[in-house]
C-alpha positions in Angstrom: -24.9 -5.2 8.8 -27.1 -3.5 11.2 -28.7 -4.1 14.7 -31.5 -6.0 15.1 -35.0 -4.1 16.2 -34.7 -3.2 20.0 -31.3 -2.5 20.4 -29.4 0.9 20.8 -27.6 1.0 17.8 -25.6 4.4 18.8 -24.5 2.6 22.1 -23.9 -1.1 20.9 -23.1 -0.7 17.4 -21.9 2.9 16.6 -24.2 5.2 14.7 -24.1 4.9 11.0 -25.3 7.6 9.8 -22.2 9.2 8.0 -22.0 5.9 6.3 -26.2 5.5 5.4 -25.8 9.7 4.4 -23.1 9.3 2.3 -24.4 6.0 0.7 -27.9 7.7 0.2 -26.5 11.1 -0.8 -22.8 10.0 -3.0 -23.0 6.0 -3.4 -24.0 6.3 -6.9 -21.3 9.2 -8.0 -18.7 7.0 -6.0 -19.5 3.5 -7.4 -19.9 5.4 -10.9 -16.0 6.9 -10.4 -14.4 4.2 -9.4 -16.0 2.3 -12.5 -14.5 5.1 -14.8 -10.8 4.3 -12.7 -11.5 0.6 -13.2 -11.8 0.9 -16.9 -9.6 3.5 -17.4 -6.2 2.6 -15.3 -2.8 4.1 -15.4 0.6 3.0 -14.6 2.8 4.8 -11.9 4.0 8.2 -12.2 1.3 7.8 -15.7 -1.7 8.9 -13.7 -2.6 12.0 -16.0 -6.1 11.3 -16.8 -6.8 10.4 -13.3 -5.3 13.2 -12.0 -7.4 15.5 -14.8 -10.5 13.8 -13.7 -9.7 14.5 -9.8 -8.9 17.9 -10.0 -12.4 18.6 -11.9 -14.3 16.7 -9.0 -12.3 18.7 -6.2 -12.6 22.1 -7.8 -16.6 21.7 -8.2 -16.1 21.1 -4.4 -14.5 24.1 -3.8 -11.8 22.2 -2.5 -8.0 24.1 -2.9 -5.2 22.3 -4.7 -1.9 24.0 -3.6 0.3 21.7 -6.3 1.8 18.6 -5.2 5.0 19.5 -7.6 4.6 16.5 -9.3 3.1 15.6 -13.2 0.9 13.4 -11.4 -1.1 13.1 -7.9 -3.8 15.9 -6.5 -3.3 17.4 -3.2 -6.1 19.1 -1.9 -7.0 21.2 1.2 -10.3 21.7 2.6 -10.7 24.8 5.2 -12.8 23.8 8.1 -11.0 26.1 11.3 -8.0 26.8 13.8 -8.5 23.1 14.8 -6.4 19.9 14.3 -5.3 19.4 10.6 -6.2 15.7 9.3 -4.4 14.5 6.5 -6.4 11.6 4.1 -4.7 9.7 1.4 -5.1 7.0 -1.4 -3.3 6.0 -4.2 -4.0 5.9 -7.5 -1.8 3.7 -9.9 -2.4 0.7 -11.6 -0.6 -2.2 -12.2 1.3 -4.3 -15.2 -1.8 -7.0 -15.9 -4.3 -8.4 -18.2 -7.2 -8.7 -16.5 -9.5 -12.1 -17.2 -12.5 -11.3 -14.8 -15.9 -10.5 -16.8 -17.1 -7.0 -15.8 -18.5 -4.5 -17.8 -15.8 -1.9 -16.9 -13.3 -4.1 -17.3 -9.7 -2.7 -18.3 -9.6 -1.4 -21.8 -6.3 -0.4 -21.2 -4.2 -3.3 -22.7 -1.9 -5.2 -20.5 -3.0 -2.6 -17.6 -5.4 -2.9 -14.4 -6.6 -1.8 -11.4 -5.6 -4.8 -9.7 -4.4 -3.7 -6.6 -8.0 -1.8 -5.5 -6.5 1.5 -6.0 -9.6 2.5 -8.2 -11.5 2.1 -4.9 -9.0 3.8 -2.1 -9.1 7.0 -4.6 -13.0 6.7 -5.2 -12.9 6.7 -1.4 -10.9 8.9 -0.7 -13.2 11.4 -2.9 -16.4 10.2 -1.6 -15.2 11.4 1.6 -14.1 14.7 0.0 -17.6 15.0 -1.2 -19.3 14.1 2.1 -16.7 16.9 4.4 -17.0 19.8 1.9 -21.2 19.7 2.1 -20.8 19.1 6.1 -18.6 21.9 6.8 -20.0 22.4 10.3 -18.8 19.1 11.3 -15.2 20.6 10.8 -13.0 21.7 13.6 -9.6 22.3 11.5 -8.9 21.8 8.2 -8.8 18.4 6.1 -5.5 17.4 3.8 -6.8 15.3 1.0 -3.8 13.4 -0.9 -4.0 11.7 -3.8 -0.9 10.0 -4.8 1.3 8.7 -7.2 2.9 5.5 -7.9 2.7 3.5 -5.1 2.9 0.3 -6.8 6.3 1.3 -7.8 7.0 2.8 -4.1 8.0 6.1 -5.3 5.5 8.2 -5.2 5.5 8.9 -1.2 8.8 9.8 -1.5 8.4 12.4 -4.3 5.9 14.0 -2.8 7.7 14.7 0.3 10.6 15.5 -1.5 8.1 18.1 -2.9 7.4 19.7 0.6 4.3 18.4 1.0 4.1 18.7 4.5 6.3 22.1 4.2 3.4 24.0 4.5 0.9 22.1 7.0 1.8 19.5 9.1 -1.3 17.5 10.1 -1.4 16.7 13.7 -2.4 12.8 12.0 -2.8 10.8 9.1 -5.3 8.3 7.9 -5.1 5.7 5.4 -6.5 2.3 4.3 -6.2 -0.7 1.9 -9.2 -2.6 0.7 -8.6 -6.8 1.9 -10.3 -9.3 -0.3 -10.5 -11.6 3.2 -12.6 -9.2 4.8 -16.0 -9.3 3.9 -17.3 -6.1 2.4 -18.9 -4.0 5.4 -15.8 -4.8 8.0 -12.7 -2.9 8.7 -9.8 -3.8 10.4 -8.1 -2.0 13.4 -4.7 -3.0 14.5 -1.8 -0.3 16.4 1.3 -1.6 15.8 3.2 -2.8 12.8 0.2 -4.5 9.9 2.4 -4.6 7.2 6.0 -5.2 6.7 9.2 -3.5 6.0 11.1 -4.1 2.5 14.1 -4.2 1.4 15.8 -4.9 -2.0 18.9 -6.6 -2.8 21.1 -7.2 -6.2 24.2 -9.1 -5.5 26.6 -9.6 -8.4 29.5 -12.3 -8.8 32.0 -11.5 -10.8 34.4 -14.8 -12.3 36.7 -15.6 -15.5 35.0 -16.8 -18.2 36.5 -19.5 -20.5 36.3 -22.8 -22.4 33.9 -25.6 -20.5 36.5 -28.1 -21.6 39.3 -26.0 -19.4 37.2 -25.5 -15.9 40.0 -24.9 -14.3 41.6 -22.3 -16.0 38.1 -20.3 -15.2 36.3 -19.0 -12.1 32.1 -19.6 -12.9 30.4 -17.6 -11.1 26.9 -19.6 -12.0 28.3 -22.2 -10.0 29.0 -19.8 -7.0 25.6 -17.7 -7.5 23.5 -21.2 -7.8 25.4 -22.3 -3.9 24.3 -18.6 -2.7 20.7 -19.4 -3.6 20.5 -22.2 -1.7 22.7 -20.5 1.2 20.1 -17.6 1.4 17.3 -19.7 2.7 18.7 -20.5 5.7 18.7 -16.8 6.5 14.7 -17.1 7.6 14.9 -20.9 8.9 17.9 -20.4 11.0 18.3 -16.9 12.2 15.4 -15.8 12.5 12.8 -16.9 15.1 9.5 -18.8 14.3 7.6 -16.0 15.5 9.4 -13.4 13.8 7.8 -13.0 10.6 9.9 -12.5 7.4 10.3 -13.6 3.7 13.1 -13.5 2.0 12.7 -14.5 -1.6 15.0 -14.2 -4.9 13.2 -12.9 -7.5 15.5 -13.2 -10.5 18.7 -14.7 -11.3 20.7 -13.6 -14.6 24.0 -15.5 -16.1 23.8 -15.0 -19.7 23.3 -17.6 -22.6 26.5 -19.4 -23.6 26.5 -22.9 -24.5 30.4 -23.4 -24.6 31.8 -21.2 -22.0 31.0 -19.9 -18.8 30.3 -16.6 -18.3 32.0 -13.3 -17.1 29.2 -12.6 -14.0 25.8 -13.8 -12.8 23.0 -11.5 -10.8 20.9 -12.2 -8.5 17.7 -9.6 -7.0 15.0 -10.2 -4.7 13.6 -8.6 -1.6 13.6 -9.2 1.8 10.4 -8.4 4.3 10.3 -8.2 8.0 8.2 -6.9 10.9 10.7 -5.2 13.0 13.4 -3.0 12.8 15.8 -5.0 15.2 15.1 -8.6 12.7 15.7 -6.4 9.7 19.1 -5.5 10.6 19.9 -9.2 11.7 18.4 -10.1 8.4 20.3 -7.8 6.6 23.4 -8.9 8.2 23.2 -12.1 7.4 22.7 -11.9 4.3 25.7 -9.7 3.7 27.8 -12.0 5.8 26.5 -14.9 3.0 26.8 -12.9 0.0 30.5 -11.8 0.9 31.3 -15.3 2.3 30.3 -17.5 -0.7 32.0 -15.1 -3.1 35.4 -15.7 -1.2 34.8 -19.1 -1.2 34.3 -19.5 -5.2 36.7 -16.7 -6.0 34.5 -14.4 -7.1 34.8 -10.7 -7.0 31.2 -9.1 -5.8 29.0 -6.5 -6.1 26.6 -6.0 -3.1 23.2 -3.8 -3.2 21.3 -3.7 -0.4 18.8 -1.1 0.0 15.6 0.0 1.8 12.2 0.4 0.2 10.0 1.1 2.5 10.0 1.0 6.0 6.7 -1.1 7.8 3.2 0.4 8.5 3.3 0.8 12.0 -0.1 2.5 13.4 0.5 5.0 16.2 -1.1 3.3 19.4 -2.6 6.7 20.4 -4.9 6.9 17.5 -6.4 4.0 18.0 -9.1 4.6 20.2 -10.0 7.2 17.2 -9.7 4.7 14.4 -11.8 2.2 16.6 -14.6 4.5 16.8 -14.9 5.9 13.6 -14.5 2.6 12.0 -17.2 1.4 15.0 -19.8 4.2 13.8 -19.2 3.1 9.9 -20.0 -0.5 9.7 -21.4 -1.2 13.3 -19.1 -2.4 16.3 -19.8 -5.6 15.0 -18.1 -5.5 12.3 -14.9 -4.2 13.2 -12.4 -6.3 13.1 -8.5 -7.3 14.5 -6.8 -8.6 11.2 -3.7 -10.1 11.2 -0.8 -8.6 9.7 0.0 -8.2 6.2 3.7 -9.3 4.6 3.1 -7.0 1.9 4.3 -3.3 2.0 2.9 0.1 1.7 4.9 3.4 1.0 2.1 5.1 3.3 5.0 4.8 6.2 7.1 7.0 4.4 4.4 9.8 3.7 3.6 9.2 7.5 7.2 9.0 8.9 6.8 12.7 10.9 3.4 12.8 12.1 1.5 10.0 14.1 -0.6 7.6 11.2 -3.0 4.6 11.1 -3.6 2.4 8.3 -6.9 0.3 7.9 -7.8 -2.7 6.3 -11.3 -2.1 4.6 -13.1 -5.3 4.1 -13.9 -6.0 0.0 -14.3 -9.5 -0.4 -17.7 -10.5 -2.4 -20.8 -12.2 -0.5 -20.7 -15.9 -1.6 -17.1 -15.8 -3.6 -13.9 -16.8 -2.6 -11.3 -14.3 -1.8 -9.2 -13.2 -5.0 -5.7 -12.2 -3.7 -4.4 -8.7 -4.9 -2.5 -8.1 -8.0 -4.5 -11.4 -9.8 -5.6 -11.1 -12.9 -9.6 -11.8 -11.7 -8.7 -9.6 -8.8 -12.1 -7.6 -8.0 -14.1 -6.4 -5.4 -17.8 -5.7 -4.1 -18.7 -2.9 -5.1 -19.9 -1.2 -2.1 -16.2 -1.0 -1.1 -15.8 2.7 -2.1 -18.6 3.9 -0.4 -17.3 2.2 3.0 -14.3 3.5 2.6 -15.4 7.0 2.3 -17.4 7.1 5.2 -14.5 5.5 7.2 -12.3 8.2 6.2 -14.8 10.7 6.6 -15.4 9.7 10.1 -11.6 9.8 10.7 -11.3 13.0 10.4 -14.7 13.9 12.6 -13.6 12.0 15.4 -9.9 12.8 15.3 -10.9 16.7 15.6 -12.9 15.9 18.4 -10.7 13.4 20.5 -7.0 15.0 19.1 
């Protein structure tokens, strides 16, 4: 994690001293708040203890809190000049999950965890509050801390701009990240361009005659039709789309009711479709109507098509990279920054950063000596230095963004 004795650790590593500070200074208060979030999760658009909690730690800071207009979520606002404004944000929802890994803060929320990392993004995220509010001086504009809502759900970005949370201040760049189990803890990722994908949902509906199974054809089953659609839809990735071209198209439920002696009125399909650009989604999307519509006609089924975007990919802004580079660079050493692949899952931090020029990191959280555990398992955890990393690399953001912007 550091350089060995001899070398210039400023010039071949990045200076670490933000991250040594803040651990030295904050790593305690940090780990010791994202245990309290661990043990204490809430469900999206639920966050009202978290959001009580925040509010207390920002206004001991002397940190402002405008109103996000929401029931849940902090938005703060730390005064630091006439310089570039730097937005920060991490979410703060839990998920719908038992959790099975021993830890002494483990949920006692029943049925509910943190197993997603958000705990640690908003423990970060605060840390870095902490860290900016008693270095002032280091501040060349002001600093937009937002803590938000429901992002498992992928609502809460949404709301909050729906809010006007950018009426007011429009940051000249925003900075996110996502803890990765793969990484080890004490490496960040640092990609421009698209890391994780775009989603989009889809309910399709057939719509037949029921009737007697002894009279099929007196009836039009729409089980039948909705069962040759299933099939039908996988050759949507494996034949019009590319090898290269990343997507996943998966049905997630199918619905046709319980009868034993007739068919049914109408069966239902939903799932959701990901992809890594916006010129595959649309062919994507195509074809999948062109299926959906097709198939229907040919079992005489009426339909009823939903297709419908959730959120659009994390695409970092290739201009900011040389600033994410070197504060992620002067956090965990040159060393240890890293060029990770990109992610199929999504993030509604696209929508919040769909005005203003973003970048999105993946902070390494994987455990010395264990095997990765994928997000939104049930033993899902992480080291718990993660926190403190990630508030030094957000800290940093904002330092060298005021400088380079």
């Amino acid at each position: 994690m550091y350089p060995p004795s001899g070398k210039n650790k400023t010039q071949e590593y990045g200076d670490m001293q933000c991250y040594e500070e803040i651990n030295f200074s904050y790593g305690e208060a940090i780990r010791r708040f994202a245990s309290d979030l661990h043990q204490n999760p809430e469900l999206s658009f639920q966050e009202s203890h978290t959001t009580q909690k925040l509010k207390a730690q920002l206004s001991a800071l002397g940190i402002e809190m405008p109103g996000s207009g929401l029931d849940t979520g902090v938005i703060g606002i730390l005064r630091g000049g006439d310089g570039p404004v730097i937005a920060l944000r991490a979410d703060i929802d839990a998920i719908r999950q038992t959790e099975q890994f021993p830890r002494p803060d483990a949920s006692a929320v029943p049925g509910v965890m943190h197993g997603c990392g958000h705990d640690v993004h908003t423990a970060g995220l605060l840390g870095a509050a902490m860290y900016l509010s008693a270095h002032r001086e280091l501040l060349k504009g002001d600093v937009v801390f937002v803590f938000q809502p429901a992002e498992e759900v992928l609502g809460g970005a949404k709301e909050l701009l729906a809010h006007g949370l950018w009426d007011a201040v429009q940051p000249a760049a925003l900075f996110g990240l996502h803890n990765l189990p793969d990484l080890p803890v004490g490496t960040v990722g640092v990609k421009s361009g698209v890391v994780m994908s775009y989603k989009d949902g889809f309910m399709i509906r057939y719509i037949g005659r029921s009737g007697h199974t002894s009279t099929p054809q007196n009836n039009i089953d729409p089980t039948v039709a909705i069962a040759s659609l299933v099939l039908s839809l996988q050759t949507v990735v494996s034949r019009n789309v590319g090898p290269l071209e990343q997507t996943v198209l998966t049905v997630c439920s199918i619905s046709a009711g319980k009868p034993y002696t007739t068919t049914v009125d109408d069966a239902v399909i939903t799932g959701n479709i990901r992809t890594l650009s916006a010129e595959v989604r649309q062919r994507v999307l195509q074809h999948v109507r062109r299926i959906a519509e097709n198939t229907a006609a040919a079992y005489g089924c009426q339909i009823e098509l939903d297709i419908h975007e959730i959120t659009p990919g994390v695409e970092n802004a290739e201009a900011l990279l040389p600033i994410a580079a070197a504060a992620a660079a002067e956090t965990v050493g040159i060393e240890n920054v890293c060029s990770p692949s990109v992610n199929m899952a999504s993030e509604d931090f696209s929508i919040l950063g769909r005005s203003l020029p973003y970048f999105f990191y993946f902070l390494g959280s994987g455990v010395p000596g264990e095997a990765p555990i994928p997000w939104h398992n049930a033993c899902f955890h992480t080291d718990p230095q993660t926190p403190v990393y990630g508030a030094a690399l957000l800290a940093q953001s904002v330092i060298k963004a005021q400088r380079m912007l």
